[in-house]
DSSP file (Angstrom, degrees, kcal/mol; ACC not computed):
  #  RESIDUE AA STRUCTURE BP1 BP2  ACC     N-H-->O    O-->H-N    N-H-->O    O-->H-N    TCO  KAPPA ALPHA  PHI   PSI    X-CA   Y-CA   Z-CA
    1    1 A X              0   0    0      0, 0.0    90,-0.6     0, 0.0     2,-0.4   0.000 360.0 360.0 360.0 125.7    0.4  -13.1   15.2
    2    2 A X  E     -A   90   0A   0     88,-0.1    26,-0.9    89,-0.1     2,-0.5  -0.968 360.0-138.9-152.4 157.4    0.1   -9.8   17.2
    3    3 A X  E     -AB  89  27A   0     86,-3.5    86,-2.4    -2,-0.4     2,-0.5  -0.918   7.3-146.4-109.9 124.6   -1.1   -6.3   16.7
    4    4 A X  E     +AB  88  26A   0     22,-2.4    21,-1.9    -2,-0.5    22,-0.7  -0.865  32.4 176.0 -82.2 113.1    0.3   -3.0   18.0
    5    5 A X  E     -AB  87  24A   0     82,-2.4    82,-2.5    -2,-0.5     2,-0.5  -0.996  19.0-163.9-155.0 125.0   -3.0   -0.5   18.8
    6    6 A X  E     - B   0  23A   0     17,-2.6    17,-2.1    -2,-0.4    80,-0.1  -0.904  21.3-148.4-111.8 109.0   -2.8    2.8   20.2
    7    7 A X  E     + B   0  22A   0     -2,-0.5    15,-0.3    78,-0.3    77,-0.2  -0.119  27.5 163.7 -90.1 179.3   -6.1    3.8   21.4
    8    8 A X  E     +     0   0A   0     13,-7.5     2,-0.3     1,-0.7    14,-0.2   0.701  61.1  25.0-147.4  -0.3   -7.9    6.9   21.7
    9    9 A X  E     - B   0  21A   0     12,-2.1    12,-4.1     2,-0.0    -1,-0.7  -0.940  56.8-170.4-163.8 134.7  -11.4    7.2   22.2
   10   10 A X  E     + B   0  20A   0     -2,-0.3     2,-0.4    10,-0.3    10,-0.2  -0.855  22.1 140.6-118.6 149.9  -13.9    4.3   24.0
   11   11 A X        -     0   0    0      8,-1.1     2,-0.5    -2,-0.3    -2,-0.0  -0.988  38.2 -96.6-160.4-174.7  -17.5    4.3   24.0
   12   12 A X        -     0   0    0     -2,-0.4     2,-0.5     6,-0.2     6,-0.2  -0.900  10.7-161.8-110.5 127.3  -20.8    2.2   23.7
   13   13 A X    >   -     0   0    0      4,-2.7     3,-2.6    -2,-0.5     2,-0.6  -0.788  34.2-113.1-109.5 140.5  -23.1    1.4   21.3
   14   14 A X  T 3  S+     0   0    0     -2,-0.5    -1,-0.1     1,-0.3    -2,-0.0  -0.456  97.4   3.8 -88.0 130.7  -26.4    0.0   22.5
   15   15 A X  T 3  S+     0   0    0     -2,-0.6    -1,-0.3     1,-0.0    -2,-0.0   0.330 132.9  55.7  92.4  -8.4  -27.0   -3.6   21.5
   16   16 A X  S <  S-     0   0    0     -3,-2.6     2,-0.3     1,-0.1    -2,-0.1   0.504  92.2-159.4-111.9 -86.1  -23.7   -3.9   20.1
   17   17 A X        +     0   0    0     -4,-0.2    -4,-2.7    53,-0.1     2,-0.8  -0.922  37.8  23.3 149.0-123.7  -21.3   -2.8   22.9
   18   18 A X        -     0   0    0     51,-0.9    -6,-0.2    -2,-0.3    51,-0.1  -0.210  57.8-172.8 -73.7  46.9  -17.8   -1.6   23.9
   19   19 A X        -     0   0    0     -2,-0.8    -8,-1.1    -9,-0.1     2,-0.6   0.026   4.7-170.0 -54.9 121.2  -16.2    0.2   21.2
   20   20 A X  E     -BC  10  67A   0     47,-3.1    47,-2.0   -10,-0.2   -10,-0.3  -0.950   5.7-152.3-132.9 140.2  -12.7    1.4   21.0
   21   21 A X  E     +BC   9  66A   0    -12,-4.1   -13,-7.5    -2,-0.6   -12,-2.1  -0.803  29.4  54.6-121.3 149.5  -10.9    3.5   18.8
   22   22 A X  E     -BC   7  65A   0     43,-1.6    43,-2.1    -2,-0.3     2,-0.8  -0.993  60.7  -5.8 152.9-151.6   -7.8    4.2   17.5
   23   23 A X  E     -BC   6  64A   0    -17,-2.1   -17,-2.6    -2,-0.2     2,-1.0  -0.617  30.9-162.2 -97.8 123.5   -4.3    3.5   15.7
   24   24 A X  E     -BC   5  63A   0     39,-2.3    39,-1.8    -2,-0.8   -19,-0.2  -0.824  13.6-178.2-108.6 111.3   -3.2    0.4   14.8
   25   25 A X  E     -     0   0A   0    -21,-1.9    37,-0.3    -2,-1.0     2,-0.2   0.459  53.9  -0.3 -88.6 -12.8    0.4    0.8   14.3
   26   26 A X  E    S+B    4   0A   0    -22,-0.7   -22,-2.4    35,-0.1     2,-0.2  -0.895  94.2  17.2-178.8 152.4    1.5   -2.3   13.3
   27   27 A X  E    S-B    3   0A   0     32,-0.4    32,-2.2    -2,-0.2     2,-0.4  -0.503  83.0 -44.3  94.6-178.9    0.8   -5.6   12.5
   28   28 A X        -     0   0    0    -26,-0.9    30,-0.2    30,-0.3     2,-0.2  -0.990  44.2-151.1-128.7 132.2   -2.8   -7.8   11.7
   29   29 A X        -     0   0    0     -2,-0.4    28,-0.4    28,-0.2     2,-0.3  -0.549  19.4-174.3 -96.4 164.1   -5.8   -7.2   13.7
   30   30 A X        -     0   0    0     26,-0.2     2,-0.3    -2,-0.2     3,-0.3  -0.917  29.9-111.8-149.4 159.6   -8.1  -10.2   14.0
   31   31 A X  S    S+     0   0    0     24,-1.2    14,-0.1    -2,-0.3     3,-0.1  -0.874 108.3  36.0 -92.9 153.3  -11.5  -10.9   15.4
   32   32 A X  S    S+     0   0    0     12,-1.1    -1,-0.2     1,-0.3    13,-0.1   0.149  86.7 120.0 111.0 -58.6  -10.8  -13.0   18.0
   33   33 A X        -     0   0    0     -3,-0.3    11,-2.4    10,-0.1    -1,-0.3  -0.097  46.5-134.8 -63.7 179.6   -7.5  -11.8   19.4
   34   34 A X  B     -D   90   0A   0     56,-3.8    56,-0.7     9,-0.2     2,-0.3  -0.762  20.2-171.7-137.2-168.0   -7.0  -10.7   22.7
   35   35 A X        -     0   0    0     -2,-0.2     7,-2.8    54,-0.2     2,-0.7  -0.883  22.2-130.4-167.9 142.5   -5.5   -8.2   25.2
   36   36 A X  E     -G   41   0B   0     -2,-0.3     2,-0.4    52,-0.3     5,-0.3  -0.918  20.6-177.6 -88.4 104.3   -5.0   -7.8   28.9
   37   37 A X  E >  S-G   40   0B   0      3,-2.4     3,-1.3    -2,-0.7     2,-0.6  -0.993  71.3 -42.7-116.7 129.0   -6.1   -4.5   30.4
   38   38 A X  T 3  S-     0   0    0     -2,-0.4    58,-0.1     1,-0.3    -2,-0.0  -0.445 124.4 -38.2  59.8-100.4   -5.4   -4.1   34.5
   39   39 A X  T 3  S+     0   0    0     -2,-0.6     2,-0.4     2,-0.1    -1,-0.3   0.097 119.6 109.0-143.3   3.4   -6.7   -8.0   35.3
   40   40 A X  E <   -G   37   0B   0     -3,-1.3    -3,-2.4    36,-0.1     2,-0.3  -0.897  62.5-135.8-104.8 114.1   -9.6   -7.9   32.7
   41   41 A X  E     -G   36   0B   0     -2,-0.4     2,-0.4    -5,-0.3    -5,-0.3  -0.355  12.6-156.8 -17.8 107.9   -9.6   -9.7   29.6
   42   42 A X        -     0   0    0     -7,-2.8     2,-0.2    -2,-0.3    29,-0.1  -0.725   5.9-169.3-162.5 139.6  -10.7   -8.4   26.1
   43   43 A X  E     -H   70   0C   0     27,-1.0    27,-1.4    -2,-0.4     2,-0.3  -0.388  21.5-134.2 -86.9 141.2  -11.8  -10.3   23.3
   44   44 A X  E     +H   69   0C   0    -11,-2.4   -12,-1.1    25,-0.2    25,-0.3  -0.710  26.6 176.5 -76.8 158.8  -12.2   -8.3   19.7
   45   45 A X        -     0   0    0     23,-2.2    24,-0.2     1,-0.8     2,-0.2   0.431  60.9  -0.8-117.2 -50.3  -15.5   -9.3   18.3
   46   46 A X        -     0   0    0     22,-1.4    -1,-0.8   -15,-0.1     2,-0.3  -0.710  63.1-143.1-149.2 178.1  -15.7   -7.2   15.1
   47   47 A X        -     0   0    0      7,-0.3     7,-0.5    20,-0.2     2,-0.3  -0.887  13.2-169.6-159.4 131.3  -13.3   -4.4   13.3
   48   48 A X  B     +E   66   0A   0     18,-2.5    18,-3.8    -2,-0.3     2,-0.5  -0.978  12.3 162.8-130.9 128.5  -14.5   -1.5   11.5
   49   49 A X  S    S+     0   0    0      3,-2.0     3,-0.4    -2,-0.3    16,-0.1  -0.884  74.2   3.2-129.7 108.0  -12.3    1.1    9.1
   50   50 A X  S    S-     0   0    0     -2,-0.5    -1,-0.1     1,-0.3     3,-0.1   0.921 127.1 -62.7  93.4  24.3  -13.7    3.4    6.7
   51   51 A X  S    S+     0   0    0      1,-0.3    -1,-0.3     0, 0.0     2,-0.3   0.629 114.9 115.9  75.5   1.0  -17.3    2.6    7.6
   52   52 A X        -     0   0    0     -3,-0.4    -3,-2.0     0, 0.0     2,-0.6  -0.779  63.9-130.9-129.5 154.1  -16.5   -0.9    6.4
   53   53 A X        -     0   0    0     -2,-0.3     2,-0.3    -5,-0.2    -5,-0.2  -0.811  30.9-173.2-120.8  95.3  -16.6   -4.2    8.8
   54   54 A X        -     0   0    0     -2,-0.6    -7,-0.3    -7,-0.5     3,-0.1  -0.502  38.9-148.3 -88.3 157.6  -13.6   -6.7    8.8
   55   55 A X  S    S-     0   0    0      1,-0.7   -24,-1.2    -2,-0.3     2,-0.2   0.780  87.0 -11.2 -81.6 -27.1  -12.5   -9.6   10.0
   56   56 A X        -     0   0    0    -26,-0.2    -1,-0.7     2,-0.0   -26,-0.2  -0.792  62.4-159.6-162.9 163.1   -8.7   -8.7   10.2
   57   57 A X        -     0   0    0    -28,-0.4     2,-0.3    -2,-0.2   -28,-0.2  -0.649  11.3-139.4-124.8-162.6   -6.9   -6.1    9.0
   58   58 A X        -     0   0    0    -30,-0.2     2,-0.5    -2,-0.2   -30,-0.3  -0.886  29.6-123.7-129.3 113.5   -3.4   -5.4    8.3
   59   59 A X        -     0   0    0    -32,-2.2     2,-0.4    -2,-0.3   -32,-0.4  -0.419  17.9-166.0 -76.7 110.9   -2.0   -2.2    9.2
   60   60 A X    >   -     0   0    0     -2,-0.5     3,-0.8     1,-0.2   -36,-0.1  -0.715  67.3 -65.8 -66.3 135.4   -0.2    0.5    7.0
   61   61 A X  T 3  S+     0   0    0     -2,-0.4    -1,-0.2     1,-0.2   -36,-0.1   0.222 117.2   6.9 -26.5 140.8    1.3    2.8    9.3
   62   62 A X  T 3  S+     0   0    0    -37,-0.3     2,-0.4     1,-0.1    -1,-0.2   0.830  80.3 170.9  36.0  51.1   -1.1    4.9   11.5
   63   63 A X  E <   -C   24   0A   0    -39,-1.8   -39,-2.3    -3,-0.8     2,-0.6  -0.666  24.2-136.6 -80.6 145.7   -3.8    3.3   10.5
   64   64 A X  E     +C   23   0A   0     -2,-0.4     2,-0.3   -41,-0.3   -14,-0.2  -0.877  28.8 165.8 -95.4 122.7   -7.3    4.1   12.5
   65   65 A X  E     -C   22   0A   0    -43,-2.1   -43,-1.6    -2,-0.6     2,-0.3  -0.900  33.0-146.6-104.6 147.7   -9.6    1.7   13.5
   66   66 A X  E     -CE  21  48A   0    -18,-3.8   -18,-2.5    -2,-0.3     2,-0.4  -0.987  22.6-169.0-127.2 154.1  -12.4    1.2   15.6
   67   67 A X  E     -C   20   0A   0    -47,-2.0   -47,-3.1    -2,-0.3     2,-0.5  -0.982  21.8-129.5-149.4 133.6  -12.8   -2.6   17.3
   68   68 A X        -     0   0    0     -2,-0.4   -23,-2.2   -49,-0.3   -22,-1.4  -0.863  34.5-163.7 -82.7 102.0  -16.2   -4.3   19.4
   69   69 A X  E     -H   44   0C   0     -2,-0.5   -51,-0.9   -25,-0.3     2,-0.6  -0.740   6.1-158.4-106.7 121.6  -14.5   -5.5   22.4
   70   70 A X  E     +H   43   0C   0    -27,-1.4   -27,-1.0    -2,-0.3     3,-0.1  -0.819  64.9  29.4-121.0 144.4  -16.3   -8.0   24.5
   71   71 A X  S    S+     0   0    0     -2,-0.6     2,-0.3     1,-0.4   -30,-0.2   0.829 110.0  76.1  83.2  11.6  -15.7   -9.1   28.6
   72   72 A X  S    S-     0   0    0     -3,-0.2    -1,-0.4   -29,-0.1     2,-0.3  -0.953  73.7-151.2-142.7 166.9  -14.4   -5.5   29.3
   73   73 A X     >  -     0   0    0     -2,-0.3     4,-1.2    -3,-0.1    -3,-0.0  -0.834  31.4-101.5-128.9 175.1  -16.7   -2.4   29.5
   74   74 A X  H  > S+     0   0    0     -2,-0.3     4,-1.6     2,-0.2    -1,-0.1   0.923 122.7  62.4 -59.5 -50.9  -16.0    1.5   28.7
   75   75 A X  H >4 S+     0   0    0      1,-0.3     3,-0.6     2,-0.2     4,-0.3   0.987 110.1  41.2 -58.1 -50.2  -15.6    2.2   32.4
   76   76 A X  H 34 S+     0   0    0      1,-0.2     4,-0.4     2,-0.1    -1,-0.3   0.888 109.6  54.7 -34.7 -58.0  -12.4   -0.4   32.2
   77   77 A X  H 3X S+     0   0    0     -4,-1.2     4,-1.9     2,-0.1     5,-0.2   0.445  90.0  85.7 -99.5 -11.0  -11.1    0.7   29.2
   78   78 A X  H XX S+     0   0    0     -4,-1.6     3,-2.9    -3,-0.6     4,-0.7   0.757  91.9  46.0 -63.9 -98.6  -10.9    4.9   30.6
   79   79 A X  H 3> S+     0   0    0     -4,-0.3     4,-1.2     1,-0.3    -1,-0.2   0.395 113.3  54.5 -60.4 -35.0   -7.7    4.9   32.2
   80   80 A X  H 3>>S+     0   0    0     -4,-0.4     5,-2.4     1,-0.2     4,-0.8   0.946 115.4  37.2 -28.4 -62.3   -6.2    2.9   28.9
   81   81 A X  H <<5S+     0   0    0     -3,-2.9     3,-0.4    -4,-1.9    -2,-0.3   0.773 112.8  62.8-107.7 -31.2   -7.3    5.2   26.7
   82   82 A X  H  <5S+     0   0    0     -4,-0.7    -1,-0.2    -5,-0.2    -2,-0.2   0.885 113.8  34.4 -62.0 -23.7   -6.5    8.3   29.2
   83   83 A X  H  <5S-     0   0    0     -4,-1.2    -2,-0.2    -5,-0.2    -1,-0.2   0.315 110.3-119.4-125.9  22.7   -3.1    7.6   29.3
   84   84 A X  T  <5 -     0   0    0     -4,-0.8     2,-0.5    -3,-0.4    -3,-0.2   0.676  43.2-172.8 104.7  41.7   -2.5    6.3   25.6
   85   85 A X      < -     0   0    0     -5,-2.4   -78,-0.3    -6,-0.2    -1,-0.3  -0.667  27.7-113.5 -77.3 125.5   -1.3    3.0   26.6
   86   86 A X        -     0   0    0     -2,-0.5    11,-0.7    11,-0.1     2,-0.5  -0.053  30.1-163.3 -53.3 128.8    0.0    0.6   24.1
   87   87 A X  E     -AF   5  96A   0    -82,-2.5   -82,-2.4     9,-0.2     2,-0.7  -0.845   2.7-158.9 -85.6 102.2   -2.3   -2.5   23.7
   88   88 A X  E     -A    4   0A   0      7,-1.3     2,-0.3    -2,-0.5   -52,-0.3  -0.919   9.4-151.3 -84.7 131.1   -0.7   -5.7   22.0
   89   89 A X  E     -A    3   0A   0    -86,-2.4   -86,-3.5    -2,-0.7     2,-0.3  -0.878  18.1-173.6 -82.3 135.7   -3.4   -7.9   20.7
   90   90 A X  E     -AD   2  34A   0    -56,-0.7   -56,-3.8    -2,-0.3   -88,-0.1  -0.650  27.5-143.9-118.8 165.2   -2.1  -11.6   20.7
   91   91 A X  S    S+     0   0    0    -90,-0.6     3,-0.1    -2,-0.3   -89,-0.1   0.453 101.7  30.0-100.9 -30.5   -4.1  -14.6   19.2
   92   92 A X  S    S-     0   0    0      1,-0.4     2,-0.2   -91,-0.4    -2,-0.1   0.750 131.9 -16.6 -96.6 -82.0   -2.7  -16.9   22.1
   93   93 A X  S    S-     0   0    0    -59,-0.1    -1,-0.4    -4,-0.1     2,-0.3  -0.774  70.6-114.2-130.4-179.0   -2.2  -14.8   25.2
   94   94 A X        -     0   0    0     -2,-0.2   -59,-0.2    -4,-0.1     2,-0.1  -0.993  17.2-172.1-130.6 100.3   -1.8  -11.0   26.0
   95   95 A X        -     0   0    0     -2,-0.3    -7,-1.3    -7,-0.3   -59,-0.3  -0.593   9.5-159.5-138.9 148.7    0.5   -7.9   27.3
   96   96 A X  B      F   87   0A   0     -9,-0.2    -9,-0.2    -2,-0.1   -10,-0.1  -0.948 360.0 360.0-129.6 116.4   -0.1   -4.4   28.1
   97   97 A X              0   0    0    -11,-0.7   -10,-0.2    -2,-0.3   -11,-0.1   0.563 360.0 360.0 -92.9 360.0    3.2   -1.9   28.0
């Protein structure tokens, strides 16, 4: 199981944590999966679309999502999201192209 997610916008919410947003292009998103950004690790925690809080989704094309990311911070996550690199999320292990 893996997810195609193009992000586009990171921030923080206090008490919660890293948030990142953007299109998940293809595939089912999971809490739980993971990704490799630079050497760093990051876990989904939670998934929110539409104001609504999932556990996984499944993506229709260009769908937007925003996903609670744990073991990585915003400052990590800039240079991702500046230069609009694809993220797979894996369930096992993790790639960034």
């Amino acid at each position: 199981m893996q997810a195609v997610f193009y992000p586009q916008d990171v921030f923080n919410i206090k008490g919660r944590g890293t948030v990142m947003t953007g299109i998940l292009k293809s595939g089912m998103l999971a809490a739980g999966m993971s990704t490799v950004i630079g050497n760093k690790r990051a876990v989904v925690q939670s998934i929110e679309m539409f104001s609504k809080t999932a556990t996984n989704i499944t993506a229709p094309p260009e769908q937007n999502v925003g996903i609670l990311l744990s073991e990585i911070t915003k400052v990590e996550l800039a240079d991702t999201v500046k230069s609009h690199i694809q993220l797979i999320f894996t369930d096992t292990k993790s790639t960034v192209e």
